[in-house]
C-alpha positions, 0 to 999 in steps of 0.5 A: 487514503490516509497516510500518517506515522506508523508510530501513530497508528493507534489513532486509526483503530475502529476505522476498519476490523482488518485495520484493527487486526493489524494495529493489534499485531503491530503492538507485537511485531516489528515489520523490520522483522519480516524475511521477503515473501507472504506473511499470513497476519490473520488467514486471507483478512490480513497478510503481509507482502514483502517486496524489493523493488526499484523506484520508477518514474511516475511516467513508467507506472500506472496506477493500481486499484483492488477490489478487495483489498486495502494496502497499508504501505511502509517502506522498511528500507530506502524511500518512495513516493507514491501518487493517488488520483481521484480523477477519471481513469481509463483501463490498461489493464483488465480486472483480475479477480484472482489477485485482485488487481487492476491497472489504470491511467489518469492525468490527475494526481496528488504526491506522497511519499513514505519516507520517516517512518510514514505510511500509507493506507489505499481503500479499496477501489482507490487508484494508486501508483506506489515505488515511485522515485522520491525527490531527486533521488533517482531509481533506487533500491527500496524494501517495502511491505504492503499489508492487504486489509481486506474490506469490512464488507467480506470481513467475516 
């Protein structure tokens, strides 16, 4: 995981080809700009998901990983948290190689939060529990978008 300000993303490029495409489009667009809904960036490499959600609490969640995919997270309007673990995990759910998704639990967590202006990239393979109430705030409302990176490894 990496997180840091979308402001600075710059210093990522050369990471990942997919992360690269992104930081490129990023210099040219304004994700506030985004209507909900999918966004092609570059075909299936690099897209956009746009979403409204409530923030939950953490033990309303499970955590989610990706094969495929990275997730780069910013949050448009409202705030979040978010929880990565490097623990043992157990299922909940099946992986689903269509959508490239698979819900896991684990009793260890580390915090975050997306709030001013920050952003968060899950690797693939990293379990993460994004929309998650920030502070004391309470479920709120947030707007958020997650651009899927996919690995270096299918980037052709």
């Amino acid at each position: 995981m990496f997180v840091g300000s979308l402001c600075d993303i710059e210093r990522y490029r050369g990471l990942f080809k997919s992360l690269d495409v992104l930081i490129d489009w990023l210099a040219d667009h304004d994700p506030q700009d985004l209507e909900l809904g999918s966004h092609q960036i570059l075909g299936d490499k690099v897209y956009a998901n746009v979403m409204e959600a409530t923030t939950r609490a953490p033990e309303d969640a499970h955590f989610e990983t990706h094969r495929r995919y990275m997730d780069l997270q910013i949050d448009l309007a409202g705030r979040e948290a978010f929880r990565v673990t490097a623990g043992e995990t157990s299922p909940v759910t099946p992986y689903d190689e269509k959508d490239d998704f698979e819900l896991v639990d684990s009793d260890y967590g580390i915090d975050g939060n997306l709030a001013d202006g920050a952003f968060a990239l899950f690797l693939a393979g990293e379990p993460h529990m994004p929309t998650l109430v920030f502070g004391e705030d309470g479920p709120s409302p947030v707007r958020k978008v997650c651009f899927k990176l996919i690995v270096d490894e299918l980037f052709a």
